[in-house]
LONUPA-755583 format. One record per residue: residue in three letters; x, y, z of N, C-alpha, C in turn. Coordinates in steps of 0.05 Angstrom, whole numbers, plus 5000, padded with zeros to 4 digits. Each point is the difference from the previous one (the first is absolute). Layout:
N
ALAXYZXYZXYZ;...
// end
This chain:
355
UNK434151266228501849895020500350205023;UNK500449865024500350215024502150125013;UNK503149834991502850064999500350244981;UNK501950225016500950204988503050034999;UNK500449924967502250034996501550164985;UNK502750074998501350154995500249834965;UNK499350174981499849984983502450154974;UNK502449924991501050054982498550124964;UNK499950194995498850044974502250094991;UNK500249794969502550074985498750084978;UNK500550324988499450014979501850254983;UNK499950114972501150084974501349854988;UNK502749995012500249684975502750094977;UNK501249804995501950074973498149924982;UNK497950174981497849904977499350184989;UNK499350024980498150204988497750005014;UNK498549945021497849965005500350145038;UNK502650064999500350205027498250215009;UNK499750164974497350205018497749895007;UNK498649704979497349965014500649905026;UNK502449815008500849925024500150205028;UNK500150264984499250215018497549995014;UNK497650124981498249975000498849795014;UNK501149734992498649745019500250085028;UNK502150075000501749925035499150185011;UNK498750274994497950145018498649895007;UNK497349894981498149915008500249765025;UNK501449854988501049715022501550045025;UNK501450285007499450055020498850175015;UNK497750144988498150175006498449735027;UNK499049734976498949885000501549725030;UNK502650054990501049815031499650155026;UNK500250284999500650085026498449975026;UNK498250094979497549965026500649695027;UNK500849844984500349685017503449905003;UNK501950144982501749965005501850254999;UNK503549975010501250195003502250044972;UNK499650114978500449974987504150144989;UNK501449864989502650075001501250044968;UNK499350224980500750064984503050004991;UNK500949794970501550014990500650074980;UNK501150254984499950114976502649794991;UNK498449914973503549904983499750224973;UNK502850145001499750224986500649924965;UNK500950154991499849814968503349884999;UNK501250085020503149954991500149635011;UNK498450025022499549675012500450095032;UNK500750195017500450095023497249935017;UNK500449905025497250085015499850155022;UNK499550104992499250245021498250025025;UNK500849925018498050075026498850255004;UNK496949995002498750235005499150145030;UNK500150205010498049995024497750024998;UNK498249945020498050045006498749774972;UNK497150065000499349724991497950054963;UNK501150235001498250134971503449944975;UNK499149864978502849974983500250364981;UNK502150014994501250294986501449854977;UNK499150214984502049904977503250014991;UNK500750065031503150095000499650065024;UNK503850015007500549935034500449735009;UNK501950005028499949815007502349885011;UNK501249905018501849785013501349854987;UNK501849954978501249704991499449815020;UNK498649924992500849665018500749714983;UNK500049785012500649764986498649785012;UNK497949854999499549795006502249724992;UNK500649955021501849765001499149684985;UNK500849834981498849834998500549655016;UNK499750105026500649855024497449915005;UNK499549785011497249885025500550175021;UNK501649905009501050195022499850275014;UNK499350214974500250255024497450074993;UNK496849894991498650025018497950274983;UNK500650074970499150214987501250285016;UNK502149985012501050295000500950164973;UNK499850165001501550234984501150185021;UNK502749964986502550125001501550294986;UNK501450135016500450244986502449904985;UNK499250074977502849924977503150095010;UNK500450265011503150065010500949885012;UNK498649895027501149885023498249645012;UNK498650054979498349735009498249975022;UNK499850255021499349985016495750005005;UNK498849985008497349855003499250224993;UNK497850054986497650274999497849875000;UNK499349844998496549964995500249585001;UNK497949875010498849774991497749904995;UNK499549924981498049944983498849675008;UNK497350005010499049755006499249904975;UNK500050104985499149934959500450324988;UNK500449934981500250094963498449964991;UNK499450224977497750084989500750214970;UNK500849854965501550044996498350074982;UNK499850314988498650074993501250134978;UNK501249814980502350084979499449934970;UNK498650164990499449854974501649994976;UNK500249774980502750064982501749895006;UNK502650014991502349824995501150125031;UNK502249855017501349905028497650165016;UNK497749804996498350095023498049794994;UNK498450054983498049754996500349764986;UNK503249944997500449824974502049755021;UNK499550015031502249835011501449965011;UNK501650344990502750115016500449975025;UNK497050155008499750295024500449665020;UNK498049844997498249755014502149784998;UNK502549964980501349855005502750125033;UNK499450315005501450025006499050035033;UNK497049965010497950055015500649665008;UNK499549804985501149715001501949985016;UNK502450054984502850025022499850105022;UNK498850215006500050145030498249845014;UNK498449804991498149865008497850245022;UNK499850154981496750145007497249995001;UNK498150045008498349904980498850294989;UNK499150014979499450214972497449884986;UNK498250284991498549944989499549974967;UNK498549735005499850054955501449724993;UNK500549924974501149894994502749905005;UNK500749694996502949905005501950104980;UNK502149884995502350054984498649904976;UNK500349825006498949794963496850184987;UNK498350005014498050204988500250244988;UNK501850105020500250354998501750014974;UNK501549794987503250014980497449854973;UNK499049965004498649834986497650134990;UNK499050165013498050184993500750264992;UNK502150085009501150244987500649924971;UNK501949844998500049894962498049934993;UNK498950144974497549864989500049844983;UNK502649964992501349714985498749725023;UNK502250045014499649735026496649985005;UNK498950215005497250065020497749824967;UNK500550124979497949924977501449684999;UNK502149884995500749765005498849805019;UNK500350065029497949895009497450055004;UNK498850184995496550004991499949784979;UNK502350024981499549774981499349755009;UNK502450005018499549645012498250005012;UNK499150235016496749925020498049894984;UNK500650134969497149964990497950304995;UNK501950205005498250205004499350174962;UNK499350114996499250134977500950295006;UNK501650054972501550234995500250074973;UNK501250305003500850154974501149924988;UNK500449884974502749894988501550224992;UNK502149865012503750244995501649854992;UNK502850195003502449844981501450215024;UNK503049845007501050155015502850084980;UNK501650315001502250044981502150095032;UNK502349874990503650145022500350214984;UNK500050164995501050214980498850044980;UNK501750224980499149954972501049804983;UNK498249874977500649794988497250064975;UNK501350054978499150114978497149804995;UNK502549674999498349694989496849975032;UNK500950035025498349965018498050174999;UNK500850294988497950264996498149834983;UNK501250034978496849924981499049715006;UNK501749855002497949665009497550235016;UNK501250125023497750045020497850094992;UNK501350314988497650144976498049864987;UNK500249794991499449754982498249865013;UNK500649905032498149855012498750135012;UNK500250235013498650155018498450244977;UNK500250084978498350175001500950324999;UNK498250184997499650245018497250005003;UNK500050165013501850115009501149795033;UNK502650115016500549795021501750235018;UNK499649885018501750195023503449835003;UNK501150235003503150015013500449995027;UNK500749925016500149995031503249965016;UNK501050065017502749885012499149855009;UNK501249715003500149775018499849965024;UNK501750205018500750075027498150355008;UNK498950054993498350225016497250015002;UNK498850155004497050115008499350255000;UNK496950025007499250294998499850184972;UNK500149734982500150124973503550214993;UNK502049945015501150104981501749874988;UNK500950214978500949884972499049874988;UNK496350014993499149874985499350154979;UNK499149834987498550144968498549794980;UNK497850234992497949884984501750034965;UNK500449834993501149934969497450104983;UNK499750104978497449964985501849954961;UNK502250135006501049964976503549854996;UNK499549924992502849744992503450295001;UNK499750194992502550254997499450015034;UNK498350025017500450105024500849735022;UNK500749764993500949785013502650055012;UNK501150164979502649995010500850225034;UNK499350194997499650165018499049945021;UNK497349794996499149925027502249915008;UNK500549755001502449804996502150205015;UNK500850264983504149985017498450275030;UNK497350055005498750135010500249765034;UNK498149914985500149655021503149875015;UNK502450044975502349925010502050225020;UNK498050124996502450215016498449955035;UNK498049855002500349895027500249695006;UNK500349844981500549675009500949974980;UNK502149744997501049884983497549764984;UNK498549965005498349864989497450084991;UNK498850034978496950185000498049904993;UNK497549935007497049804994498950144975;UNK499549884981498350114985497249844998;UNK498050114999497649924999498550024982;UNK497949844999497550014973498050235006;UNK499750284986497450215011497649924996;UNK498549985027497249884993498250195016;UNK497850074992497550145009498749905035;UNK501250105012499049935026499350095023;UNK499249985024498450125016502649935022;UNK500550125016502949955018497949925038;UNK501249825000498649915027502149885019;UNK500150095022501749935013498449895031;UNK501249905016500049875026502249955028;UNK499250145019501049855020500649775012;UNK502349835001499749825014501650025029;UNK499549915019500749965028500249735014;UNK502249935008500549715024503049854995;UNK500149865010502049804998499149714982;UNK500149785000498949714992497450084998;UNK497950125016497650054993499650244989;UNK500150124971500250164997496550094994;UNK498850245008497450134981501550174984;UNK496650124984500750224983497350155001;UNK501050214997498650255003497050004982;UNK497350184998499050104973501850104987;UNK500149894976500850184969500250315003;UNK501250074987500150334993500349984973;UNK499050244989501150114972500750234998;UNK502049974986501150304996499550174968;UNK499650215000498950104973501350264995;UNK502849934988502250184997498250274979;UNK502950205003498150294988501749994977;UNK501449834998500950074975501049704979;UNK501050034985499949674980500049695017;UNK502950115016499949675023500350215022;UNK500849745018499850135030503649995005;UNK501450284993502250045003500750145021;UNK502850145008501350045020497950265016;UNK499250244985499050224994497449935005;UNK498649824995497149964999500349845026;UNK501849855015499749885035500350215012;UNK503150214993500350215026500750264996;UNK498950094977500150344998497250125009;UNK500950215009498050165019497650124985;UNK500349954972497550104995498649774978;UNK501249685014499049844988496449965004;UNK498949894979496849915000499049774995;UNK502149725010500049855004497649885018;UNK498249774989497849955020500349765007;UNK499550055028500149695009496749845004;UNK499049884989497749835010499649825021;UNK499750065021500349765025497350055013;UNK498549734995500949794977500450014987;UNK500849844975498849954971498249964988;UNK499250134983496749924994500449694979;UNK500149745009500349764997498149885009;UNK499949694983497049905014500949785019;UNK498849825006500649865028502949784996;UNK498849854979502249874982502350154992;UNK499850174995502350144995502550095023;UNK498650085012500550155028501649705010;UNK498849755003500749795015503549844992;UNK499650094968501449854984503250185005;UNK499150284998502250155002502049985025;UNK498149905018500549995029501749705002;UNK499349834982501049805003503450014983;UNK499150134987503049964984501850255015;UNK498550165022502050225004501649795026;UNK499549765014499849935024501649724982;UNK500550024970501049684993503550164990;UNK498850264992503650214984501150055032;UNK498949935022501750135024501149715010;UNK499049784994501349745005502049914976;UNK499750134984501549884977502950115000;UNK500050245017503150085006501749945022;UNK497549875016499849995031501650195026;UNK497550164993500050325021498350065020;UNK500250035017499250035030499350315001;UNK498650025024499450295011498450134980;UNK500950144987497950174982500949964974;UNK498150134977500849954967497650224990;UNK500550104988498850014978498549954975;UNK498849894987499949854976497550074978;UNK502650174979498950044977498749864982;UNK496650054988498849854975499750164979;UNK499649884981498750064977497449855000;UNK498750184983497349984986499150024975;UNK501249814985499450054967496950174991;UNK499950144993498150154997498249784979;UNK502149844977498149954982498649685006;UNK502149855008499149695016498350045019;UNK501050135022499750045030501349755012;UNK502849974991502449785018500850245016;UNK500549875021501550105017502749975008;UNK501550045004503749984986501250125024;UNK502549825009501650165026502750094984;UNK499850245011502650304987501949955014;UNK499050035030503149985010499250045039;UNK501849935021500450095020502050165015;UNK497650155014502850185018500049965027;UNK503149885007500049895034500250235017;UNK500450294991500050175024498250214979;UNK496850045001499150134977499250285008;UNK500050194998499250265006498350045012;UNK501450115032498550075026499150345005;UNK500450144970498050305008497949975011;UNK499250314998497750075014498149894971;UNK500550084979498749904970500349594991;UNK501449945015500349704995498149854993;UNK499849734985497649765000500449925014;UNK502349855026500349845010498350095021;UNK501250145018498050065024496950044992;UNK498950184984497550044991498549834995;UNK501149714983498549814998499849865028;UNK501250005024499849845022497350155016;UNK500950244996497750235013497249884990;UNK500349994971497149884992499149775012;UNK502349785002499549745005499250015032;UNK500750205015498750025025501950005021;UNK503049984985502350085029501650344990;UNK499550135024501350165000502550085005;UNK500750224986503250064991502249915025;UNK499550105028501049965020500149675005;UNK497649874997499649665011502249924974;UNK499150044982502049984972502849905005;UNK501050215014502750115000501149695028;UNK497650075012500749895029500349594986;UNK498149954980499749795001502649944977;UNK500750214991503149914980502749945017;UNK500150235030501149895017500749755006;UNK496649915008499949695020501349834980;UNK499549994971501049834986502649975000;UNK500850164997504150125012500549785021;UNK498050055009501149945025500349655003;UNK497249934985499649705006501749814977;UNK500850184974501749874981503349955016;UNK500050295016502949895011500149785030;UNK497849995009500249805008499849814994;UNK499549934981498649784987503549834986;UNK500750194995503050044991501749945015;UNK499750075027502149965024499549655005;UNK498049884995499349765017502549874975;UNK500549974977501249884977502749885018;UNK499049774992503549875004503350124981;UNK500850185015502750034980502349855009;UNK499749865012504049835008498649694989;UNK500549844989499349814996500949765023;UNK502250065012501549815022498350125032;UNK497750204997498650135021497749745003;
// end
């Protein structure tokens, strides 16, 4: 696009997932500046947002401000003491991964101010962050998945049914996060428990899953109503699964394959179901979308999506687009336009019914 606009980037986050949000929000505005003027927002872990200067984000520092949830004033930010104007934002760019950032919050509150923001709506972003809700409707799409059992707590009778139907070994997971944390690989029935109050100490709800032998493949998807998807990637963790440590510690040996070494059918199929799990939550702008690859069938199985998925310099998302033939900058630019054309698209909506 050839408009240069003043671009809001919101990122850290109240989450466990605040430092990769770090990390993202470099790259993405490494990557806006060049075409746009970019307006860094730190939200620090307490929930504060912090206005930054200049256009590089810090991991501390910053202005209180408050975005108003008015139509009306237009994406200003405001200095929290006095209310008075510091910065306006022609769009948002919310680069929050984890719970009051990618689960709804941030975008129900981007809604109200009637902004337009990039990424997913309210209903997607709340819906895809739970992987209760998110595997529920893959169900209804029709899509093929891991069989799980979901537990609220501990519950001695729900423990073993699950044990029972799932197996070991099976993974522990929180309901509400990403980036692998608080997960864990089960292999013996004495270590369930631990995953489990490990898992609860970040969501009240926790997925348990069936452990199966698999090849981890993931995909880009990009658009609004027309959505594509990227080539495949695989990822080929350094250590048992692909945990917190094996995405973002510094002396991870994590490989990424881009491509995937898949055959044409394969490649096609994956692409199809990564472009049917981004309608099935119905999410706009960008996604993510995790596969499996049964090593011993060769089914292919949807894990899960992420509406705002990790924008490092080490990311799949961008890298698979690179392969697919748009680069990081057009990338960025074309997640924009989408922003841009979902909220218009949004503005035309009849809201007064007597209008």
């Amino acid at each position: 696009m050839n408009t240069r606009l003043r671009v809001a980037l919101l990122f850290g986050g109240r989450s466990g997932e605040h430092e990769v949000s770090l990390r993202s929000a470099a790259s993405v505005a490494a990557g806006l500046a060049a075409r746009h003027d970019v307006v860094p927002v730190l939200i620090d872990k307490q929930g504060r947002w912090l206005l930054q200067q200049g256009s590089e984000p810090r991991p501390q520092g910053g202005e209180p401000v408050f975005l108003a949830p008015v139509p009306g004033e237009g994406g200003r930010l405001r200095r929290l003491s006095d209310a008075v104007e510091l910065a306006r934002a022609d769009l948002f760019f919310p680069v929050l991964h984890g719970t009051y950032g990618e689960d709804g919050t941030v975008q129900g509150l981007l809604e109200l101010a009637a902004v337009p923001y990039a990424g997913a709506g309210v209903a997607a972003s709340a819906v895809a962050m739970d992987k209760e809700m998110m595997k529920a409707l893959f169900e209804r799409a029709g899509l093929p998945q891991v069989e799980h059992r979901v537990l609220r707590g501990r519950d001695d009778g729900a423990e073993r049914e699950a044990l029972q139907a799932l197996g070991l070994p099976l993974f522990v997971k929180p309901a509400n996060l990403g980036s692998s944390v608080g997960i864990s690989k089960v292999k013996v029935a004495q270590a369930l428990g631990p995953a489990l109050d490990l898992a609860l100490r970040f969501d009240r709800k926790v997925v348990l899953e069936r452990g199966l032998e698999v090849r981890e493949i993931e995909l880009s998807v990009l658009g609004n109503e027309r959505a594509q998807a990227s080539l495949p990637g695989e990822v080929v963790p350094d250590r048992e699964f692909y945990d917190y440590d094996s995405k973002y510690a510094a002396d991870s040996r994590t490989g990424l394959l881009i491509p995937a070494p898949l055959d044409a059918a394969t490649t096609g199929e994956a692409q199809r179901l990564a472009v049917a799990a981004f309608q099935a939550v119905d999410a706009s702008g960008y996604s993510r979308v995790d596969l499996f690859l049964e090593k011993a069938s060769g089914r292919l199985l949807v894990n899960e999506i992420n509406t705002i998925p990790g924008f490092t310099s080490i990311s799949m998302y961008p890298k698979l687009w690179a392969a697919s033939g748009l680069a990081y900058p057009d990338l960025l630019d074309r997640i924009v336009a989408l922003a841009l054309e979902r909220h218009a698209a949004r503005g035309r909506l009849v809201t007064d019914y007597g209008a």
